[in-house]
N, C-alpha and C positions, 0 to 999 in steps of 0.2 A: 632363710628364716630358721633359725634352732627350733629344735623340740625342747619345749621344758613343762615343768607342771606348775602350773599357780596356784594357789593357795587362796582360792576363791571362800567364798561362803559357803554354799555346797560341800564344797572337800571337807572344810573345817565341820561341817556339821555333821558330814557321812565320819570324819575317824571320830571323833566324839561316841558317835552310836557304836562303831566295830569295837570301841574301848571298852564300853559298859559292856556287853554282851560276852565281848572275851575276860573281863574279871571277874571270876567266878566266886571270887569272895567277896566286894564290895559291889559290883555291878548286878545287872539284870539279864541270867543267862536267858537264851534264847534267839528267838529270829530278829535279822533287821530287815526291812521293807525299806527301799530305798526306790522311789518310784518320779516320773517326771516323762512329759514328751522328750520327743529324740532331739539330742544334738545339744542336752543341759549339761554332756560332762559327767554321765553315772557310770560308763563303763571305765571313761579315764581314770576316775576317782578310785575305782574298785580294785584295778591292775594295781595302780600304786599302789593301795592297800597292799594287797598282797605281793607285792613287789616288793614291800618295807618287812610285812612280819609274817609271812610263809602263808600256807594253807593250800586249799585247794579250789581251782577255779575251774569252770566248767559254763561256758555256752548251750544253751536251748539250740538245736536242730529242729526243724518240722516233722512234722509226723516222726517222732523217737519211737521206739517201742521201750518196753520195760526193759528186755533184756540190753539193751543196744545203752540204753541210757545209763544202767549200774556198771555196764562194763566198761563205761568213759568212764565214769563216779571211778572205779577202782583200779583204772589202768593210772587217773591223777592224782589219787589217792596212795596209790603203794609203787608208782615204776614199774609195777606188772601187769602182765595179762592176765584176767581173771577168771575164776569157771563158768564153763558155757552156761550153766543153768542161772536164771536170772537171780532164784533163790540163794541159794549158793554165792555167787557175787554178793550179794547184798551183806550176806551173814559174815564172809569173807570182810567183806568193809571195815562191820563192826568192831570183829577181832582185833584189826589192823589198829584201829582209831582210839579203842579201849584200851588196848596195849599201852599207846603213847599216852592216853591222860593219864593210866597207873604209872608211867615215868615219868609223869609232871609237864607232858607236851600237850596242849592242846591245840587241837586242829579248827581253821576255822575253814567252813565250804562257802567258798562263793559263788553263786547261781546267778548268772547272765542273761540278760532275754526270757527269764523266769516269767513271763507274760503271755509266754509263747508254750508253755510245760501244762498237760491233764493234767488235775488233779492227783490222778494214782501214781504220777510221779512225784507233786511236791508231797504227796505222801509216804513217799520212800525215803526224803528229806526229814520228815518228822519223825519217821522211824530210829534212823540213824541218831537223830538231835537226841531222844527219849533214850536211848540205850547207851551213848559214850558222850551227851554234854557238848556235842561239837555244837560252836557257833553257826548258826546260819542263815545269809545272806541275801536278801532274794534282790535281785535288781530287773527294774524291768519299766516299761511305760504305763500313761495311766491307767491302764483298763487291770492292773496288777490289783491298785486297790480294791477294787468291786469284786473282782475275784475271790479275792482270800478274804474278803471279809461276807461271802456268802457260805464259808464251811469256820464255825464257832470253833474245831477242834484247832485247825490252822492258826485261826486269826487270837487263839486266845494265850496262844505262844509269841506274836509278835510283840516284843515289849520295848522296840524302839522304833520309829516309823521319820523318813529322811524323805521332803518332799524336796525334789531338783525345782528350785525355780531359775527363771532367768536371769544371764547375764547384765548385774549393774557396771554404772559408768566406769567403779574402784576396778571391779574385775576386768574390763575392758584395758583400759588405761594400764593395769597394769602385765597383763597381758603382751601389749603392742613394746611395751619399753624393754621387757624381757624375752620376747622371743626376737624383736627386729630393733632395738634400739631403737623405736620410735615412740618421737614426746608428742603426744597427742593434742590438739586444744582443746575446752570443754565441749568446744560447738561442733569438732570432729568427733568426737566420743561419744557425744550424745544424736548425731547422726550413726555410729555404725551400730548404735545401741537399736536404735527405732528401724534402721534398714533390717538388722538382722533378727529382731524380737529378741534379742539375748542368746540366741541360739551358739554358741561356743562354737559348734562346727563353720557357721557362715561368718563368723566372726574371727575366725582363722584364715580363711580363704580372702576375706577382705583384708587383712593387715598383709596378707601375705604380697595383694596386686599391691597396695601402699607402699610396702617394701622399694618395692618395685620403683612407683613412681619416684619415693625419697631420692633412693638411689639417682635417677636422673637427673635429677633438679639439683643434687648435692648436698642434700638438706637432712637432717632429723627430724625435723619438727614438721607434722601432718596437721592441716588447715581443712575449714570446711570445703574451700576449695575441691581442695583434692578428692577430699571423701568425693563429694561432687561427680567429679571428673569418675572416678573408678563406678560408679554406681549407676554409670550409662554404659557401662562394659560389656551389660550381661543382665539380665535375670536375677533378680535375688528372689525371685519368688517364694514361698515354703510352701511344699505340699502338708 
C-alpha cells in the first residue's frame, strides 16, 4: 500500500485556517486550535502543512520543563543549540523569528499533542506570537478545547478553531483507490466506515488487510464480502 495524503475534509479545512492566520494582511493573525480524538488525521494534516510551507514543528513530551521545552522551540526554530538559561532561549527565539518577519519571512509554530503542554508553556507560545506575529498552531485531542478556553488571555487569541471529525464514505473511498487501487462498493465503504468510526488510522490498517485479500482473489474491486471476511481477523476494537 503507498503512503499518500487525501485531501479529505479535515485537511481542506485545517489549510483554510493555517491560511487566514499566516495572512497577515487580509487574514486573522493568531492561533489555530485544531482539536479532535486520535486517529481523525490532525497530526497528518499538520506535517503536510508544514512539509508544503516551512515553519516550525514541535511535539509535547510528558512532564517538559520550561527550560527543555524552549530549547527544542529554538534548536527547531534556528538549527542550533540554545542558551542554557530557559530565559535566554526564549528571548533568543524572539530575535531569531523577528529577524525573519522584518525580512518578510514569516514563521509559523506547529504544536503537536498541545493537550498534553501546562499552561506556563502554551504561555511561552503566546509570548512568542505577541512579540514577532508568528502563527500558531495548537493541535491536540478533545480535552484541548476546555483547556484553553478556561485561560480568556489564550482563548482570545484563537481566531480560527479546526474540529477533526470523522472519516466519511468520499474520504474512505477515496482513500482505498489511492493508496491500494481499490474500488470500493458503497456497502464496503460504509462497512469500513461503521467498523472503524471514521477513524483514518483503523481505516488504513483495514484497506491495507483488503489489499491483501484483493490481491488474492485477483480483483480491485472490494465487496461487502470481503470487508466481511477481514473484520473477523482481529479486533477492531477503539479504546
Amino acid at each position: 500500500m503507498k503512503s499518500v495524503f487525501i485531501e479529505t475534509k479535515n485537511v481542506a479545512a485545517f489549510r483554510r485556517a493555517v491560511l487566514s492566520v499566516e495572512d497577515t494582511g487580509r487574514g486573522q493573525p493568531g492561533f489555530v486550535l485544531a482539536w479532535g480524538q486520535a486517529g481523525r488525521g490532525k497530526t497528518f494534516a499538520a506535517r503536510n502543512s508544514h512539509a508544503e510551507h516551512g515553519g516550525v514543528f514541535l511535539s509535547a513530551w510528558e512532564a517538559m520543563s520550561h527550560a527543555a521545552f524552549l530549547s527544542r522551540l529554538h534548536f527547531e526554530a534556528t538549527g542550533a543549540k540554545g542558551p542554557h538559561a530557559a530565559h535566554a532561549c526564549k528571548v533568543r527565539i524572539i530575535e531569531v523569528l523577528e529577524k525573519r518577519r522584518m525580512q518578510g519571512v514569516a514563521t509559523t509554530i506547529y504544536m503537536d499533542e498541545a493537550d498534553r503542554l501546562p499552561f506556563g508553556l502554551i504561555e511561552h507560545l503566546r509570548d512568542i506570537h505577541e512579540a514577532t506575529g508568528a502563527a500558531v498552531i495548537l493541535i491536540g485531542e478533545e480535552e484541548l478545547l476546555g483547556l484553553l478556553s478556561q485561560r480568556r488571555r489564550i482563548w482570545s487569541r484563537v481566531t480560527q478553531e479546526v474540529s477533526f471529525v470523522a472519516a466519511d464514505d468520499g474520504d474512505i473511498a477515496s482513500f482505498a483507490m489511492e493508496a491500494a487501487g481499490l474500488d470500493l462498493t458503497p456497502q464496503a465503504t460504509a462497512m469500513i466506515r461503521s467498523t472503524s468510526d471514521g477513524d483514518m488510522r483503523l481505516v488504513r490498517n483495514m484497506v491495507q488487510l483488503l489489499e491483501q485479500a484483493a490481491r488474492a482473489r485477483e480483483t480491485g474491486l472490494v465487496d461487502d464480502t470481503m470487508v466481511a471476511a477481514i473484520q473477523k481477523t482481529k479486533s477492531w476494537r477503539r479504546s
